[in-house]
N, C-alpha and C positions, 0 to 999 in steps of 0.2 A: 504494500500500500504506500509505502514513505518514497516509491522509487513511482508509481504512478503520481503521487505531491509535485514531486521535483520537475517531472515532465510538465503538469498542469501550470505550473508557474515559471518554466523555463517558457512555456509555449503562450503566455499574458504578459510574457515581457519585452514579445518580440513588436517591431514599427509596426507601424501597421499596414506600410506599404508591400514588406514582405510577407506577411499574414493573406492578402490579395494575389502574388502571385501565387503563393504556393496552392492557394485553395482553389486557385484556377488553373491552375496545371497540373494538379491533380485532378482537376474534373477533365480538361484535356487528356491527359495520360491513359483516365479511366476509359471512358471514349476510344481511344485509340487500340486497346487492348479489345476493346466488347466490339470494335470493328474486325480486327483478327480472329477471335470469337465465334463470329457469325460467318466468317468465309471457311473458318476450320470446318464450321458444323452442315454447313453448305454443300462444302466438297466432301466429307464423310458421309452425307446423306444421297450424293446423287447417281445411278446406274452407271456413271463410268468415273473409278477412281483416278482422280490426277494427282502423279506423287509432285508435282512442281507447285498445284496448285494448296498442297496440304502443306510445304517446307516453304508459300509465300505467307499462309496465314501464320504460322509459327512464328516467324523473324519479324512480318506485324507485332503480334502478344508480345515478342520482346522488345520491340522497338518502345512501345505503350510503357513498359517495365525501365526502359532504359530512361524512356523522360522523365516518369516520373520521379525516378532521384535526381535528374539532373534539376527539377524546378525543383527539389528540397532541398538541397545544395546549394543552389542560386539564392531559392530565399536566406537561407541561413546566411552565404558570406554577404549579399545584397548588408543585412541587420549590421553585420558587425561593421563595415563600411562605413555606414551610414551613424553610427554607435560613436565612429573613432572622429568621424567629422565635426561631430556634435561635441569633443571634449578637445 
């Protein structure tokens, strides 16, 4: 519980400008993954398997996966930037 505390108030003390990216690049991200998602389950549902088109929706999903840590990331050094301008 004390190490979900430290997140909840590591996560109220961030700008607020990186609070908006990340929460929107995280809805991006998510998005982009439920797009790979849906071509995966596409091409596993239809009379003729394409292995090209099952290894394009995979590297989508990860693509979706790879942004979203790059806008948590971002948010995060975006704060400390922005942190260190400010003193």
């Amino acid at each position: 519980m004390e190490i979900l505390q430290k997140l909840k108030t590591g996560i109220s003390n961030l700008n607020e400008t990186s609070l908006k990216l990340m929460k929107h690049g995280a809805q991006f991200a998510v998005g982009v993954c439920l797009t790979g998602l849906a071509a995966y389950i596409i091409n596993s549902r239809m009379y003729i398997f394409n292995y090209s088109g099952e290894q394009f929706a995979i590297h989508i999903m990860l693509a979706g996966v790879s942004l979203f840590m790059q806008f948590i990331i971002g948010g995060l050094v975006l704060d400390i930037f922005q942190k260190r301008r400010q003193n």
